[in-house]
PLY file of the C-alpha trace (Angstrom):
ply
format ascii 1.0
element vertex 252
property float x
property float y
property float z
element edge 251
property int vertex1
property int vertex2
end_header
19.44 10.79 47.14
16.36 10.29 49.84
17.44 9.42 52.79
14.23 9.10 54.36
13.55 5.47 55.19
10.49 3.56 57.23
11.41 2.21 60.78
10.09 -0.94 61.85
10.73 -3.39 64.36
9.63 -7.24 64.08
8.17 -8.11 67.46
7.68 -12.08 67.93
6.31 -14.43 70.57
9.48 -16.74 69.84
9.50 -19.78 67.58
6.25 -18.04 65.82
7.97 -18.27 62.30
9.88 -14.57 62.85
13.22 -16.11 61.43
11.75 -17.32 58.36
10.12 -13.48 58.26
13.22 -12.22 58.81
15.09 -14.27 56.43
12.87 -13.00 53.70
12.46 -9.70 54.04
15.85 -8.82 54.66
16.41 -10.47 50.75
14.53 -7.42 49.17
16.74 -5.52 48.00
15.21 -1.99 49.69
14.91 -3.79 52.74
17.86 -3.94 55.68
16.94 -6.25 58.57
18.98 -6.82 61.26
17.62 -9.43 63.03
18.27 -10.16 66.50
20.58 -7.66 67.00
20.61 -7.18 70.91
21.62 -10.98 71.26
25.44 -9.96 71.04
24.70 -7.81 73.90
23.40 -10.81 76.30
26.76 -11.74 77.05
28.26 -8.26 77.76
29.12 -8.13 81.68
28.36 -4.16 81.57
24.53 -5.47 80.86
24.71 -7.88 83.83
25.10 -5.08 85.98
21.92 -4.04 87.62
23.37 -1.13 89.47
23.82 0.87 86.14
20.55 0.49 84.38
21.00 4.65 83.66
24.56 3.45 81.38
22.29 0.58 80.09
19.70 2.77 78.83
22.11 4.78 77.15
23.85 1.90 75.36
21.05 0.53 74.21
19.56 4.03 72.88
23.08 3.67 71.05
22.89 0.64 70.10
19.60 1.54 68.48
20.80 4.73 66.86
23.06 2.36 64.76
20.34 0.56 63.29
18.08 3.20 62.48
21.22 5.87 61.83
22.64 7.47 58.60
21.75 5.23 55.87
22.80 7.75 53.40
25.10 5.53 51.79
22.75 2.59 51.87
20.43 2.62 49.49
17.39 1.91 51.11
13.35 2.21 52.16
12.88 0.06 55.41
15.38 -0.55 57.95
14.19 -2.95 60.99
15.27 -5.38 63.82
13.86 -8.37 65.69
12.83 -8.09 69.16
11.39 -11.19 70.52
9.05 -10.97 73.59
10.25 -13.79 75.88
13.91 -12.91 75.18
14.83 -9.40 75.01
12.04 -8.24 76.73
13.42 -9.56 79.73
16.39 -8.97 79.10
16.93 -5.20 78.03
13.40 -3.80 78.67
14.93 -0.25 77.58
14.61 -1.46 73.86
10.76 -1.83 74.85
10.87 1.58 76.39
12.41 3.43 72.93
9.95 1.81 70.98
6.78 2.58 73.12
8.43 6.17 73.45
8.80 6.46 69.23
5.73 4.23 68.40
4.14 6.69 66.20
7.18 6.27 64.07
8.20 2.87 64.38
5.99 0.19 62.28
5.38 -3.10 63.82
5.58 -6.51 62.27
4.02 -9.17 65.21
4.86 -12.72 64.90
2.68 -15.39 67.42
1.79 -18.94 67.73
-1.60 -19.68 69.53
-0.55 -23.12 69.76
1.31 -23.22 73.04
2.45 -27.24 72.81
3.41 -26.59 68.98
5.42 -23.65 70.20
7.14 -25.28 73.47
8.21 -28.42 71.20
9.60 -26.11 68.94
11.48 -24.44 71.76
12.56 -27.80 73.19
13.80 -29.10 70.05
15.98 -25.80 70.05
17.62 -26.62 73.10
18.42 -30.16 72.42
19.52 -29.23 69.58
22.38 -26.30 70.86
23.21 -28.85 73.44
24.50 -31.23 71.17
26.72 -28.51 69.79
27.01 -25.66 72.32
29.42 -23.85 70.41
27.33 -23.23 67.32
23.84 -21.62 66.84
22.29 -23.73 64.00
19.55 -21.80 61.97
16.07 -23.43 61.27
17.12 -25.31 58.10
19.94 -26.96 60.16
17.78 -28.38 62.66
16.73 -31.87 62.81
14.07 -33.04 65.04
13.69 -36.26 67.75
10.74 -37.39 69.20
10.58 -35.76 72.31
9.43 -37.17 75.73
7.16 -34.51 77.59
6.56 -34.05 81.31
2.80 -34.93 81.40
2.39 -34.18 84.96
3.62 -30.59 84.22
2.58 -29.78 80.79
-0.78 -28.34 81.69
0.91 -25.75 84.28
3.51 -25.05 81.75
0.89 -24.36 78.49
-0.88 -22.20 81.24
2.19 -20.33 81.83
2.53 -19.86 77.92
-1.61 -19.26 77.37
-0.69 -16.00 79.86
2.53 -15.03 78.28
0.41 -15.07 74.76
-1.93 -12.83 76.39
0.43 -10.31 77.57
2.31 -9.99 74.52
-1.43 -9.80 72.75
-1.82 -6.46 75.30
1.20 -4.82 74.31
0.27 -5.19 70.47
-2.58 -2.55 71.47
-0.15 0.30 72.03
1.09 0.67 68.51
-0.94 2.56 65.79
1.40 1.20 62.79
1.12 -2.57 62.95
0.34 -5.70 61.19
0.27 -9.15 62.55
0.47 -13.01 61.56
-0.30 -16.09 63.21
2.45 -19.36 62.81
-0.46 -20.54 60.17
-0.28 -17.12 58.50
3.57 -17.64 57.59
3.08 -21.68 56.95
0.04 -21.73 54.91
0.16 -18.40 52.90
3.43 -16.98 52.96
2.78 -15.43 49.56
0.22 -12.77 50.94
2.27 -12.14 54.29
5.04 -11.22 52.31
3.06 -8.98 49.93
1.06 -7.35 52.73
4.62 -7.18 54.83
6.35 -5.49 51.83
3.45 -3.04 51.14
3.23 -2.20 54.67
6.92 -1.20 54.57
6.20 0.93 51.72
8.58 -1.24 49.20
7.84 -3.16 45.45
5.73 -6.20 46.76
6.23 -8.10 43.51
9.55 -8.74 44.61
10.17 -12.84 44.80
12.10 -13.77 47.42
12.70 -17.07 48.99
14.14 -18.99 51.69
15.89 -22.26 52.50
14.45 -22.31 55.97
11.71 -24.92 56.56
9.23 -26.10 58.78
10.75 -27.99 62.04
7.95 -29.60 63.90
6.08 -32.28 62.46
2.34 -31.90 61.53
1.40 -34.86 63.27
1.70 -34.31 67.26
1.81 -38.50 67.19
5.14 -37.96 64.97
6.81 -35.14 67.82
5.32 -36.60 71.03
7.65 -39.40 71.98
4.79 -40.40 75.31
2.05 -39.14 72.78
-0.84 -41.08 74.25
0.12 -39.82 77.90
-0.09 -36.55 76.81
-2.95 -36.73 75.26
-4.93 -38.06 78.24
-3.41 -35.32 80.61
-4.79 -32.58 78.06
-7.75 -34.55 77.72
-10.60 -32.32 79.41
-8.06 -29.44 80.26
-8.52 -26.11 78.28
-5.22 -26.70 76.11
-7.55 -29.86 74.71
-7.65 -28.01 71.44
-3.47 -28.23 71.55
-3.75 -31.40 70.49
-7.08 -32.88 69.83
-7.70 -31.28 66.78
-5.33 -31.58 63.43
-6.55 -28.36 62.07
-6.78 -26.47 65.33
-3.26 -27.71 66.52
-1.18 -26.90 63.31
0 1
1 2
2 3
3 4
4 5
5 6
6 7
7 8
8 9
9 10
10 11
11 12
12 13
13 14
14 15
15 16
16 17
17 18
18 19
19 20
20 21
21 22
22 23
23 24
24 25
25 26
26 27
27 28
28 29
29 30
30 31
31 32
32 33
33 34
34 35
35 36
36 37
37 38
38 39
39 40
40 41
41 42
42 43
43 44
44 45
45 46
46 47
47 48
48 49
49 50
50 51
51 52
52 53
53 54
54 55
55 56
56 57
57 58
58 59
59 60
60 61
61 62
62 63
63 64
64 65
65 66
66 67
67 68
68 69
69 70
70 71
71 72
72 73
73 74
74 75
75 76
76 77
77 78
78 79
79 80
80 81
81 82
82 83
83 84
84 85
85 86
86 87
87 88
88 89
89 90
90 91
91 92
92 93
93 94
94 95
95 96
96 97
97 98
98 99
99 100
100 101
101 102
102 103
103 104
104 105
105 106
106 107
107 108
108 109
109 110
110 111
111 112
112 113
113 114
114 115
115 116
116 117
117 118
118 119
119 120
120 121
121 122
122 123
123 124
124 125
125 126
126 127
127 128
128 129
129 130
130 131
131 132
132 133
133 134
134 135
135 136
136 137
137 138
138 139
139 140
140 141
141 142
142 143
143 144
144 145
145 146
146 147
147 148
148 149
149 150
150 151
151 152
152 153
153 154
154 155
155 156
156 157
157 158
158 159
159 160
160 161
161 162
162 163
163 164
164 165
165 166
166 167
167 168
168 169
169 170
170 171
171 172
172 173
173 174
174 175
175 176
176 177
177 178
178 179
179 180
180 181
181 182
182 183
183 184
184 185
185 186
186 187
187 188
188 189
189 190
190 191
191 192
192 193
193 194
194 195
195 196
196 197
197 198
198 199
199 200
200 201
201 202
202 203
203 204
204 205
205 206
206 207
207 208
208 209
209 210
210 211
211 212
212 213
213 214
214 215
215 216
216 217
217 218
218 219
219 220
220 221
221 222
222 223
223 224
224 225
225 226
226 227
227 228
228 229
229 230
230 231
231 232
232 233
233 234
234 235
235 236
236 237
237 238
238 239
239 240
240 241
241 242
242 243
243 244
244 245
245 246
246 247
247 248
248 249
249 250
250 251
């Protein structure tokens, strides 16, 4: 049997359409994804321990070895995880530091969303959502979603925030020579081709057909999300997040 298999790593902004990504790939069957796998680690004291970063390093190099280990057994061709920038970046920047070290072995898959107000309703929604039911994590499909009643006086700071986050994680794109990348549009308006250029950049069948029961969240129509739409609105109004929400196309 071959047991040589492709390394990748899905790298996302967060709430850029990375679990539906996931959620697909991981249904072909030479694929093995294992999604956000450094999220059971969040809650380990050992990792809240800043005076042993050196142990940290080390469990997280084994941590890593387990995904991309001895897959003799498995039959396989591409064996991943998710890393998402605004998470696990923060919090165990030694997974960063293994995949800059190995990046001319490791192929990326980036996941963004340029539209910053799209994206931090999305993330909102997420946390009213687990708040209503702390002790479950719902996945995508589960999710319902409220109108949702912004901090105007705020917003701009905060999409300013997020316009410099996107540009940072755009940077760090730049140090891999094995990647592909796709917008939130890319996975919501052609997920057909992503998949096929995913699964051919993973070196596996792409005329596969997979599919998922995850859907679409956020509604379309800001008016139809934005609980104090017209508030909004004239806050952004003149601001260079105008785009955000002025135009239908622009702000999908």
């Amino acid at each position: 049997m071959n047991n040589e298999f492709i390394k990748y790593v899905i790298f996302s902004q967060g709430k850029s359409g990375s679990s539906l990504l996931c959620n697909l790939l991981k249904k072909h069957p030479d694929v093995i994804n294992q999604g956000e796998y450094f999220n059971t680690l969040s809650s380990s004291a050992i990792f809240k321990t800043t005076e042993i970063s050196k142990v940290n390093r080390d469990l997280i190099r084994t941590y890593i070895g387990n995904i991309y280990g001895n897959r003799s057994n498995i039959p396989c061709k591409a064996i991943g995880f998710k890393y998402i920038f605004s998470l696990h970046y923060i919090l165990f920047p030694e997974v960063w530091e293994y995949l800059y070290e190995n990046r001319k072995e490791i192929r990326m898959i980036a996941t963004s969303r340029r539209n910053h107000l799209k994206r931090f309703l999305s993330a909102t929604n997420a946390v009213i959502q687990r708040k209503k039911d702390p002790s479950s994590i719902p996945v995508p499909s589960e999710f319902e979603f409220e109108k949702i009643h912004l901090d105007a006086g705020s917003l701009a700071e905060r999409l300013r925030y997020m316009e410099t986050e996107y540009r940072s994680f755009k940077s760090l794109l730049e140090h891999f020579p094995s990647i592909i990348s796709f917008d939130y549009d890319d996975l919501l308006n052609n997920i057909n081709k992503v998949l096929w250029d995913s699964f051919t950049f993973l070196g596996v069948d792409p005329n596969v057909e997979v599919q998922s029961h995850y859907k679409k969240i956020t509604p379309d129509n800001l008016q139809d999300a934005i609980e104090n739409y017209d508030e909004v609105f004239e806050v952004l109004t003149g601001t260079p997040y105008e785009w955000c929400i002025a135009d239908p196309v622009l702000s999908a």
